[in-house]
PABA-453980 format. One line per field, with one value per residue (C-alpha): x, y, z; residue in three letters. Coordinates in steps of 0.1 Angstrom, whole numbers. Layout:
N
px c(X / ...)
py c(Y / ...)
pz c(Z / ...)
code c(ALA / ...)
***
This chain:
247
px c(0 / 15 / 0 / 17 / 7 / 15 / 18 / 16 / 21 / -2 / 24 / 51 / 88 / 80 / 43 / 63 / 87 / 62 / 36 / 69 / 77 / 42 / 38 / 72 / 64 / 27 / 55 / 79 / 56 / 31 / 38 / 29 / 51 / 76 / 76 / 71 / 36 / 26 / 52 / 52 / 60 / 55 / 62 / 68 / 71 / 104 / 114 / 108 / 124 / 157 / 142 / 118 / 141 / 164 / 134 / 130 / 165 / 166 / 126 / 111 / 92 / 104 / 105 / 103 / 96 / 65 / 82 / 118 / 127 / 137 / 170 / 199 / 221 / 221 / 210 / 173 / 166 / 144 / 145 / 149 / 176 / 164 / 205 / 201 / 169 / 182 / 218 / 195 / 176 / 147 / 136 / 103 / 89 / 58 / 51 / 19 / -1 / -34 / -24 / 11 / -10 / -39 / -20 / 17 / 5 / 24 / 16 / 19 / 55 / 73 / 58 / 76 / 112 / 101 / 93 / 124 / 146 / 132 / 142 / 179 / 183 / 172 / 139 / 105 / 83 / 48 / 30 / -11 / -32 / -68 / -98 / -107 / -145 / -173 / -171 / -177 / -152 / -144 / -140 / -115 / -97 / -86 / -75 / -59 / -34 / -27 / -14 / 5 / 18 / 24 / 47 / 66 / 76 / 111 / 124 / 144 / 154 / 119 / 124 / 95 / 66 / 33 / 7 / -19 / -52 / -65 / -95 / -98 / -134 / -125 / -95 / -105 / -143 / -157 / -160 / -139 / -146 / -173 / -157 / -175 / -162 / -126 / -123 / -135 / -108 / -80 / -87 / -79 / -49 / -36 / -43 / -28 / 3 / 8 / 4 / 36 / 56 / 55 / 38 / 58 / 41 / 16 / -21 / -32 / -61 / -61 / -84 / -102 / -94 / -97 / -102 / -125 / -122 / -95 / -121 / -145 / -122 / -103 / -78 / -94 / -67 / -31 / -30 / -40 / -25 / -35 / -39 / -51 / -74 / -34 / -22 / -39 / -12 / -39 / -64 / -34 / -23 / -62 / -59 / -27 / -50 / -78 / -42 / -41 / -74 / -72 / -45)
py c(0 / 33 / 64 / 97 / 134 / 171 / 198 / 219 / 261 / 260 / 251 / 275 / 262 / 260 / 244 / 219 / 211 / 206 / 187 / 163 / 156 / 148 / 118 / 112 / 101 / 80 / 61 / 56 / 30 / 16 / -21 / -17 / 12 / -5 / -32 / -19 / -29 / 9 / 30 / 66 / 96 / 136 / 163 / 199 / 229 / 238 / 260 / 235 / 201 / 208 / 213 / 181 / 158 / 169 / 161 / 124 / 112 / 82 / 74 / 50 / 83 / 93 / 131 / 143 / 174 / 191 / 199 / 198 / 214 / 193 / 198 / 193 / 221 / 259 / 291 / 283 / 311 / 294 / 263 / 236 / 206 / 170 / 164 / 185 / 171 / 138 / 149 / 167 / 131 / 132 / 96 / 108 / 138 / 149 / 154 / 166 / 176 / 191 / 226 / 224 / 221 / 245 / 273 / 269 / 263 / 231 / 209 / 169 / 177 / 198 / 164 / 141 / 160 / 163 / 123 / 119 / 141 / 126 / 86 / 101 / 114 / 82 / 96 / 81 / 97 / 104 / 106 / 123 / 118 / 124 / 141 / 175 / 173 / 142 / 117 / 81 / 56 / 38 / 74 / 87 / 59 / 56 / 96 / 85 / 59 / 82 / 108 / 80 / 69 / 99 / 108 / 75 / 80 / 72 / 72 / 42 / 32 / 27 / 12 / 25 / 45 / 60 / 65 / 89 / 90 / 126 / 136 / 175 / 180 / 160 / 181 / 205 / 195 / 184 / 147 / 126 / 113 / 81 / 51 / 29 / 58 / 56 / 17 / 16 / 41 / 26 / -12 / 0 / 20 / -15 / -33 / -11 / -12 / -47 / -50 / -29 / -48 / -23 / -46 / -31 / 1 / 20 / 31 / 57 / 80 / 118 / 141 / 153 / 118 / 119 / 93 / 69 / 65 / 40 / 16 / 24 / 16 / -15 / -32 / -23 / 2 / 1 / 36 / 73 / 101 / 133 / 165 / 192 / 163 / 153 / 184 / 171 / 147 / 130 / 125 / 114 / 84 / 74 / 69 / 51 / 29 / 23 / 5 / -18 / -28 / -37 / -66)
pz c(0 / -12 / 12 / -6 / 4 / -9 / 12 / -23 / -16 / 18 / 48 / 53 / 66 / 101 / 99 / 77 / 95 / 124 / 106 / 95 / 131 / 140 / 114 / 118 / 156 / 138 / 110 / 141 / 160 / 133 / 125 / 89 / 78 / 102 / 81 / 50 / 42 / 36 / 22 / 29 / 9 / 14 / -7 / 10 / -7 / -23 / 9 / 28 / 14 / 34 / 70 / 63 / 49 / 80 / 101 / 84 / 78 / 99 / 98 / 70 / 54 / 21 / 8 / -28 / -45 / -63 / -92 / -112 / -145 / -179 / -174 / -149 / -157 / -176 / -183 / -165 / -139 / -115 / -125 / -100 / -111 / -105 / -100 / -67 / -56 / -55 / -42 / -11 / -3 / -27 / -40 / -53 / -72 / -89 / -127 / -146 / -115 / -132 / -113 / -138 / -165 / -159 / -140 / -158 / -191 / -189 / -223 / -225 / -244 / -209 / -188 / -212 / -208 / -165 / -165 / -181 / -161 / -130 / -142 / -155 / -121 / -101 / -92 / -93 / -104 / -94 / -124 / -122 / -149 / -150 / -173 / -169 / -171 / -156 / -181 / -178 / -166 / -198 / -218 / -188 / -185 / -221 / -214 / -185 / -203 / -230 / -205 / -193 / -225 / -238 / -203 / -205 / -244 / -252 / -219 / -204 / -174 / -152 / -119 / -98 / -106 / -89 / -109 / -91 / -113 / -96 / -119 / -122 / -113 / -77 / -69 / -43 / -37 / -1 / -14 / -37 / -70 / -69 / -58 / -85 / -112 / -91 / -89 / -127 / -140 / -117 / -131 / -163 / -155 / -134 / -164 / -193 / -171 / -161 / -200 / -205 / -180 / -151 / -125 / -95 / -101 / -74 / -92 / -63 / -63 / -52 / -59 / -25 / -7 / 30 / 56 / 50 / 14 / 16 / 35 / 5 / -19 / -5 / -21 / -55 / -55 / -43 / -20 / -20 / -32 / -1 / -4 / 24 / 41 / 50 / 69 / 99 / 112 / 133 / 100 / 77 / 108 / 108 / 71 / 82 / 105 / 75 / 53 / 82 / 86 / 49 / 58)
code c(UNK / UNK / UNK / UNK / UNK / UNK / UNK / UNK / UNK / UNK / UNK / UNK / UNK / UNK / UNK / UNK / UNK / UNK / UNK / UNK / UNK / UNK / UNK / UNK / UNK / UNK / UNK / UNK / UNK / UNK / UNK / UNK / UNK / UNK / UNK / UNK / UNK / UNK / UNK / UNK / UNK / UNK / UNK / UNK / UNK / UNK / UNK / UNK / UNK / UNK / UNK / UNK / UNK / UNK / UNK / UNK / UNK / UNK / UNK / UNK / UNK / UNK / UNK / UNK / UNK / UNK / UNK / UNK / UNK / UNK / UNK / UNK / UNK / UNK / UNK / UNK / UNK / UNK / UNK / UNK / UNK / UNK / UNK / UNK / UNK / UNK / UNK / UNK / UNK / UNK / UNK / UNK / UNK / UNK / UNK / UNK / UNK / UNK / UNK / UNK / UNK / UNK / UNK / UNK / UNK / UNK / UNK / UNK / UNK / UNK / UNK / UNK / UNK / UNK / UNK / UNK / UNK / UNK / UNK / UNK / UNK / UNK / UNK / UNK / UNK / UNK / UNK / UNK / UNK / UNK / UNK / UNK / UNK / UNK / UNK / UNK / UNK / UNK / UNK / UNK / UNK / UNK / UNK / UNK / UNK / UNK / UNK / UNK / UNK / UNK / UNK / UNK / UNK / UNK / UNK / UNK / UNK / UNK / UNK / UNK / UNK / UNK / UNK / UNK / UNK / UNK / UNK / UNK / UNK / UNK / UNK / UNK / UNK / UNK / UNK / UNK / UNK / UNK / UNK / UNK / UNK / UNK / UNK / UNK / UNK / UNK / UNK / UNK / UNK / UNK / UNK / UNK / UNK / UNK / UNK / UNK / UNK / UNK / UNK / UNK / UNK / UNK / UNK / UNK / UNK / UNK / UNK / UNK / UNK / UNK / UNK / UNK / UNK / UNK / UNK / UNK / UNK / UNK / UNK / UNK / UNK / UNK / UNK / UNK / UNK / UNK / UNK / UNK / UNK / UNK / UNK / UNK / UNK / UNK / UNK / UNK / UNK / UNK / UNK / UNK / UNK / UNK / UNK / UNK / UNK / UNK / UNK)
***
């Protein structure tokens, strides 16, 4: 089970860092996580990767970051290199997040070259994919893999991969998508990519996911990708609690 959560732009340093020891003390003692059952991953803001990865060096959490640029090295102001990420402790980072596309104009080209940069610099990536507008399952999941397709062209070297299918009409609304629509979408997506060889790879859901919907969805899907339901340490170890009861 794969439990991953973005703090995105809404923590500052110090709430981070905070809100890191806090699960950090949940991961420290829960048998699962202990033993690897559920595997952890948070992504603070940019400001704040240092302070939390300081915070979770020696617990079994790992840290990535929201975002990296295409490429490692140059004349980029503001870019961020995927070779410093990983050289600050990063294992995972984010690509194609629907808030990339929409708000920087990112196109399925600049996700390519990001999904790219983050396997040439040992990263996995986490990968979002989802349809923009209601549609039925079958429609959104064939949009769905060819967001994923389109990502993993031409690139080599895939070792891990998270997969978080995060439709854009869930993502910041009081309840998550429909589990039937969810578990429908996610089947395919777990199917397309056992097809193409990657059967170690995590299909999450985000989109407005909060405890309970992990009960609801079982083990019809392999984790959740959290958003602000996460920023309450105590909500984020009761979805914790919902993986285990799922053994």
């Amino acid at each position: 089970m794969t439990l991953g959560a973005s703090l995105k732009l809404y923590l500052d340093v110090d709430a981070s860092v905070e809100w890191a020891e806090a699960l950090k003390e949940t991961a420290r003692v829960h048998p699962l996580v202990i033993s690897g059952h559920v595997r952890l991953f948070v992504l603070p803001s940019l400001p704040a990767l240092s302070a939390v990865i300081d915070v979770l060096a020696d617990s079994p959490i790992a840290v990535g970051a929201q975002d990296l640029f295409w490429e490692d090295r140059g004349a980029y102001t503001g870019g961020v290199s995927g070779a410093d990420l990983a050289r600050l402790g990063c294992t995972y980072v984010e690509v194609g997040h629907v808030e990339r596309r929409r708000i920087f104009n990112e196109d399925d080209l600049t996700i390519r070259l990001k999904f790219a940069a983050a396997l040439r610099n040992g990263l996995t990536p986490v990968l979002c994919v989802g349809e923009a507008e209601q549609i039925d399952a079958e429609s959104a999941a064939q949009l769905c893999i060819a967001q994923l397709d389109s990502a993993m062209a031409n690139t080599t070297g895939l070792r891990d991969l998270v997969v978080a299918y995060e439709p854009e009409w869930a993502i910041g609304q009081a309840e998550p998508a429909p589990s039937a629509h969810v578990v429908s979408v996610i089947r395919k997506l777990r199917q397309h990519i056992d097809e193409i060889g990657l059967v170690d790879a995590a299909v999450v859901y985000g989109g407005s996911a909060k405890p309970g919907l992990l009960s609801a969805l079982g083990n019809r899907v392999d984790g959740l990708f959290l958003g602000r339901f996460a920023h309450d340490p105590a909500a984020f170890a009761s979805i914790i609690d919902e993986a285990a009861g799922l053994r």
